[in-house]
MMTF fields as JSON, N, C-alpha, C and O atoms, coordinates in Angstrom:
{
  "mmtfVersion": "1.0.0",
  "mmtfProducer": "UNKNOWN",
  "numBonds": 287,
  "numAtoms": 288,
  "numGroups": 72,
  "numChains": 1,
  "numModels": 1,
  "chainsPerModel": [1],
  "groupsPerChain": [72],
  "chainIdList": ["A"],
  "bondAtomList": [4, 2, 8, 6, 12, 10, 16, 14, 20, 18, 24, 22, 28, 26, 32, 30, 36, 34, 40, 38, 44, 42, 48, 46, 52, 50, 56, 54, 60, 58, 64, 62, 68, 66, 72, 70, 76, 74, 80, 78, 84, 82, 88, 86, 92, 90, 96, 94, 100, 98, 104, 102, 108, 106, 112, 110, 116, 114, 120, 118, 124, 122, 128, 126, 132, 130, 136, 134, 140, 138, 144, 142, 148, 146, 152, 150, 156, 154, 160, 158, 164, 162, 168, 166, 172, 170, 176, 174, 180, 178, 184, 182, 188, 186, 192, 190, 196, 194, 200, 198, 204, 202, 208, 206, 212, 210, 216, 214, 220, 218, 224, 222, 228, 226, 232, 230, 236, 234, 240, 238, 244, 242, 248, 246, 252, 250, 256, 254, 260, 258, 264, 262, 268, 266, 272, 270, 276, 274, 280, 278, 284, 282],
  "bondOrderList": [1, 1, 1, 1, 1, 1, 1, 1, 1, 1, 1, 1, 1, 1, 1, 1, 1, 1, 1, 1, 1, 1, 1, 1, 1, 1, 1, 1, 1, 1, 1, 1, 1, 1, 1, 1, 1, 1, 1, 1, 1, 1, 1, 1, 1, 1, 1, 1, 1, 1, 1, 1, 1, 1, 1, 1, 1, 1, 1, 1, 1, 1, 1, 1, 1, 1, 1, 1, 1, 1, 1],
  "groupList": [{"groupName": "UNK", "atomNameList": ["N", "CA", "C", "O"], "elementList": ["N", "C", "C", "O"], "formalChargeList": [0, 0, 0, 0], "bondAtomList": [1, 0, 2, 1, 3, 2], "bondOrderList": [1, 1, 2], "singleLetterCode": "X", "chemCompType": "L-PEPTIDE LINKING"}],
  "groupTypeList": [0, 0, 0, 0, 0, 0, 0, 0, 0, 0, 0, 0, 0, 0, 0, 0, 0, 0, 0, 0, 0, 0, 0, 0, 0, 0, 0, 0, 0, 0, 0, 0, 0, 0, 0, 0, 0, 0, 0, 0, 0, 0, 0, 0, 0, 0, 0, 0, 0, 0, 0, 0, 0, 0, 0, 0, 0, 0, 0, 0, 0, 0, 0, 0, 0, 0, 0, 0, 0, 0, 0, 0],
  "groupIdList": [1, 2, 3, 4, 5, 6, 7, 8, 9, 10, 11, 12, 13, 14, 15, 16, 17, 18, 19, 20, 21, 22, 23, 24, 25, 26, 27, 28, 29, 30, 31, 32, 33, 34, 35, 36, 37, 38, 39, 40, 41, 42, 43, 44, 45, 46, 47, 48, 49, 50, 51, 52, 53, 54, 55, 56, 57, 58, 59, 60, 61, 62, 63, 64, 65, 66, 67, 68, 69, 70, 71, 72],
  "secStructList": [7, 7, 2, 2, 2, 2, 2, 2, 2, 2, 2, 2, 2, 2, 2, 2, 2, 2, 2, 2, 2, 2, 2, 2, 2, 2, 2, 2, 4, 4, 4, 1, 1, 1, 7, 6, 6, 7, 7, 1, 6, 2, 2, 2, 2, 2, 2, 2, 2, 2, 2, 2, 2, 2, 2, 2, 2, 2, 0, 0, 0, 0, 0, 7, 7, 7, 7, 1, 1, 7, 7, 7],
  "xCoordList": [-27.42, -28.136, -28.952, -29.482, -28.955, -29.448, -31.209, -31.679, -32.004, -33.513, -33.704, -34.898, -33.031, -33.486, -33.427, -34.292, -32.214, -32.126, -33.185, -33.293, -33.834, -34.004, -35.92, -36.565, -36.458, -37.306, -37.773, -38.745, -36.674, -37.036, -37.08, -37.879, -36.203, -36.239, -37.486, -38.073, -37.863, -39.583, -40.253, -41.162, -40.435, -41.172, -41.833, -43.011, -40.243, -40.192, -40.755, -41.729, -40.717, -41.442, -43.033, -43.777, -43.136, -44.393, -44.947, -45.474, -44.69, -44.959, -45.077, -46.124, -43.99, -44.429, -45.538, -46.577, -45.372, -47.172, -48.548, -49.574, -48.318, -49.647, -49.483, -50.343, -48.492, -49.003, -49.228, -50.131, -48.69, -49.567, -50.726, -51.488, -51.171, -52.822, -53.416, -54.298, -52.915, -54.076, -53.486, -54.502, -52.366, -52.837, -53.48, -53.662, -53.903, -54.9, -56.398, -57.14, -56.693, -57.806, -58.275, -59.394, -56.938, -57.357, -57.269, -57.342, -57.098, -56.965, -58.751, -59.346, -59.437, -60.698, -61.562, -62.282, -61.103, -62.446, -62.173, -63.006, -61.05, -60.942, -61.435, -61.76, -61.53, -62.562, -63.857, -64.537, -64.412, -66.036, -66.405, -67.612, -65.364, -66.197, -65.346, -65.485, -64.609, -63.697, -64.639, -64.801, -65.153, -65.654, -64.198, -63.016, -65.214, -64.114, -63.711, -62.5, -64.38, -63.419, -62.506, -62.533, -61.833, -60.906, -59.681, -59.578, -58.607, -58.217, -56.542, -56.371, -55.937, -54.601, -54.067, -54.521, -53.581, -52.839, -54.073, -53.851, -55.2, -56.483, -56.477, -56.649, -56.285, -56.526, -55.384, -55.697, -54.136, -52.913, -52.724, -51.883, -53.061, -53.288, -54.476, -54.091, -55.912, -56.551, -56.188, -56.303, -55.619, -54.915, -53.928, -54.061, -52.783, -52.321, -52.467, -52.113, -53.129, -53.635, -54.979, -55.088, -55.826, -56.474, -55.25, -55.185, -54.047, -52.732, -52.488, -52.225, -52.287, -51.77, -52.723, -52.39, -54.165, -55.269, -55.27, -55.553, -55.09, -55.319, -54.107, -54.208, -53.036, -51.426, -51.725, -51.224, -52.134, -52.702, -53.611, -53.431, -54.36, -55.639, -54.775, -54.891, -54.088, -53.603, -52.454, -52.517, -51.639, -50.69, -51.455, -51.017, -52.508, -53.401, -53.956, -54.028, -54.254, -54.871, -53.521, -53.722, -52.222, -51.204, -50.786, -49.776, -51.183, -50.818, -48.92, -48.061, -48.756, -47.466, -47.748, -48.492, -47.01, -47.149, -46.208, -45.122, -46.664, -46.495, -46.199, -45.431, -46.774, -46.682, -47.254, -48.441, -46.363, -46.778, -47.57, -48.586, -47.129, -48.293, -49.735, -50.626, -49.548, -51.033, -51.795, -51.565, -53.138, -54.082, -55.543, -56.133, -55.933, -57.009, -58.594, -59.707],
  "yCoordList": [-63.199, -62.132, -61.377, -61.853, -60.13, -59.17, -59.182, -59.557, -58.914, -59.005, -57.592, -57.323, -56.804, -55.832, -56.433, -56.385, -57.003, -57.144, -58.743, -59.114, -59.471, -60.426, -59.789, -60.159, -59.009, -58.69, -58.155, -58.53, -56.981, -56.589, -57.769, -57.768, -58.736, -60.175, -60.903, -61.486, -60.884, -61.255, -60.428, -61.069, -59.274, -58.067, -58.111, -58.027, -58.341, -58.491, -59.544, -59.436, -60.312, -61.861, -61.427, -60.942, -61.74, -61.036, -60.183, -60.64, -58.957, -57.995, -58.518, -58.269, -59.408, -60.192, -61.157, -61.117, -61.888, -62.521, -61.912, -62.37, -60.609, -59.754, -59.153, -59.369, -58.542, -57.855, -59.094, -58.944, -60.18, -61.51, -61.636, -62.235, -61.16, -61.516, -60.322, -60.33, -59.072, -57.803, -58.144, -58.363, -58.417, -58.191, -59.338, -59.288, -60.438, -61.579, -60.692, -60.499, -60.319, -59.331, -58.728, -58.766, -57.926, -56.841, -57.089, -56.259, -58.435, -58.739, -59.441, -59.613, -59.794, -60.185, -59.45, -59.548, -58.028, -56.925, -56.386, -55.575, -56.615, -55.307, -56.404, -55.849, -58.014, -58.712, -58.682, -59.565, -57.969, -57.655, -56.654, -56.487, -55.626, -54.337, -53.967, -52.878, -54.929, -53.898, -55.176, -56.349, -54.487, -55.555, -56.255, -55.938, -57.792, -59.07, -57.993, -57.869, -57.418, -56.746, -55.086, -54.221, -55.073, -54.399, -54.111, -54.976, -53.017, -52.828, -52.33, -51.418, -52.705, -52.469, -52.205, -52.963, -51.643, -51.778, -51.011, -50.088, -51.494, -50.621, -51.458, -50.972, -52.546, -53.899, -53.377, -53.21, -53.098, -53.438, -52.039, -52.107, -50.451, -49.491, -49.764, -49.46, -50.375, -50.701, -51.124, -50.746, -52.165, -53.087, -52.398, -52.157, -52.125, -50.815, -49.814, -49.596, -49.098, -47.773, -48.42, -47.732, -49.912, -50.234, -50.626, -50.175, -51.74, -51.503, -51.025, -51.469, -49.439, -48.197, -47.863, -47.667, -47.884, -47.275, -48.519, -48.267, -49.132, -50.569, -49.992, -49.974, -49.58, -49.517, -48.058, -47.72, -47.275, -45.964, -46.117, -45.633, -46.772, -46.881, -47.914, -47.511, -48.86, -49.742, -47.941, -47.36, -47.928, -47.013, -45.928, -45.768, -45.024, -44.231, -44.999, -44.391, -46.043, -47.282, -46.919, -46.305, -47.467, -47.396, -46.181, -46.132, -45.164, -43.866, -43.767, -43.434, -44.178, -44.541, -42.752, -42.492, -42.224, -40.906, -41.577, -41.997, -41.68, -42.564, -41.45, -41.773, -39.895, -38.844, -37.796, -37.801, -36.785, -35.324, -35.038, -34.875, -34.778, -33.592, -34.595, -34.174, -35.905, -36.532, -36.53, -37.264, -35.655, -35.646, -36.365, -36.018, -37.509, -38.117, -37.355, -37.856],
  "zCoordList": [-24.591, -25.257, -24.212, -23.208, -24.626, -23.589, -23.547, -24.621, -22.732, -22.792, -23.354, -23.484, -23.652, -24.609, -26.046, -26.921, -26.072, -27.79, -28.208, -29.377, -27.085, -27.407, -27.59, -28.572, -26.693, -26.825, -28.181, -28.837, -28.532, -30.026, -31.073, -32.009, -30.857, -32.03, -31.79, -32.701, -30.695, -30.365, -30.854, -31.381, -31.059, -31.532, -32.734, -33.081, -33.555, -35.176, -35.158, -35.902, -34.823, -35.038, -35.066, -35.919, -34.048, -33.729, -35.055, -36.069, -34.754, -36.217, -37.441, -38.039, -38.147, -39.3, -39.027, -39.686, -38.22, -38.295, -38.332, -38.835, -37.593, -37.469, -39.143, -39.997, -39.342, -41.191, -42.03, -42.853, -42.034, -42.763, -42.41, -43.169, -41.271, -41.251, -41.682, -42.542, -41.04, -41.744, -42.865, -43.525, -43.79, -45.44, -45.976, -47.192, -45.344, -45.656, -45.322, -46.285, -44.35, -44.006, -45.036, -45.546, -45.424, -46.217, -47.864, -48.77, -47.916, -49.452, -49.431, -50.495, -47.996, -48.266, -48.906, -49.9, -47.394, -47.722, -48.827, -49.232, -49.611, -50.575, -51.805, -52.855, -51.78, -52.468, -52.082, -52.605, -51.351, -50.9, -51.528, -51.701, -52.087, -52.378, -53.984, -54.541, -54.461, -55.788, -56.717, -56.38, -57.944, -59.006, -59.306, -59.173, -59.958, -60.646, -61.955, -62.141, -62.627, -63.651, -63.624, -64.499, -62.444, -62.325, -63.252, -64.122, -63.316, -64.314, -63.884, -63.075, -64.223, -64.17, -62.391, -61.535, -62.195, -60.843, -59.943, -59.158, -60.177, -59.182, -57.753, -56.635, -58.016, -56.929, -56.026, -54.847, -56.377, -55.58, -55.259, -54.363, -55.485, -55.065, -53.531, -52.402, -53.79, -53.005, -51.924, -50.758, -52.56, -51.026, -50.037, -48.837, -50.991, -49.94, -49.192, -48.034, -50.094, -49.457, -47.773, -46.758, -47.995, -46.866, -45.862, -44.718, -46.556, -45.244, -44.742, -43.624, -45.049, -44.978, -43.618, -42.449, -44.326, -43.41, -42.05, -40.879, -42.302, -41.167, -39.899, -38.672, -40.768, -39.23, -39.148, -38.076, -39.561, -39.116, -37.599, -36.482, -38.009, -36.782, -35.997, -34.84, -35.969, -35.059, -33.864, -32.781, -35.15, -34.212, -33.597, -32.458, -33.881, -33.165, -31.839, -30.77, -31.929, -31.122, -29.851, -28.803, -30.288, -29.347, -29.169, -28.466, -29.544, -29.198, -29.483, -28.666, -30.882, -31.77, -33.018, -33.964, -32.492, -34.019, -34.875, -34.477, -36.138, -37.293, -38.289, -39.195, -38.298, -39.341, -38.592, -38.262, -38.274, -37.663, -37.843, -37.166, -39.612, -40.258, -40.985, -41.723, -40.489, -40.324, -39.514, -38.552, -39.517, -38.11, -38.736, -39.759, -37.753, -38.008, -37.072, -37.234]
}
């Protein structure tokens, strides 16, 4: 196997362990700040939309354009 293709299979690896931890992260903070009586899909909009915001700032971080016509 080539060290290109083996690197990217390290990559992905990699990558799934890091989004298991920011969405453990982000299932904390978004229990720090949403009340226990929440209401229909408010929690799981939350959580995403902080995912969303979490690989935004990571890929800005790596200087990765993720969305053109998104400017932070």
């Amino acid at each position: 196997m080539g060290a290109i293709k083996q690197t990217h299979i390290v990559a992905k690896e990699i990558a799934d362990d890091i989004i298991k931890e920011i969405y453990k992260q982000c299932e904390w903070q978004i229990g720090q700040f949403l009340p226990d009586n929440i209401e229909g899909n408010e929690y799981n909009e939350a959580h995403s939309y902080m995912m969303r915001t979490v690989a935004r700032h990571i890929a800005n971080k790596l200087d990765v354009t993720t969305n053109k016509y998104y400017d932070e």
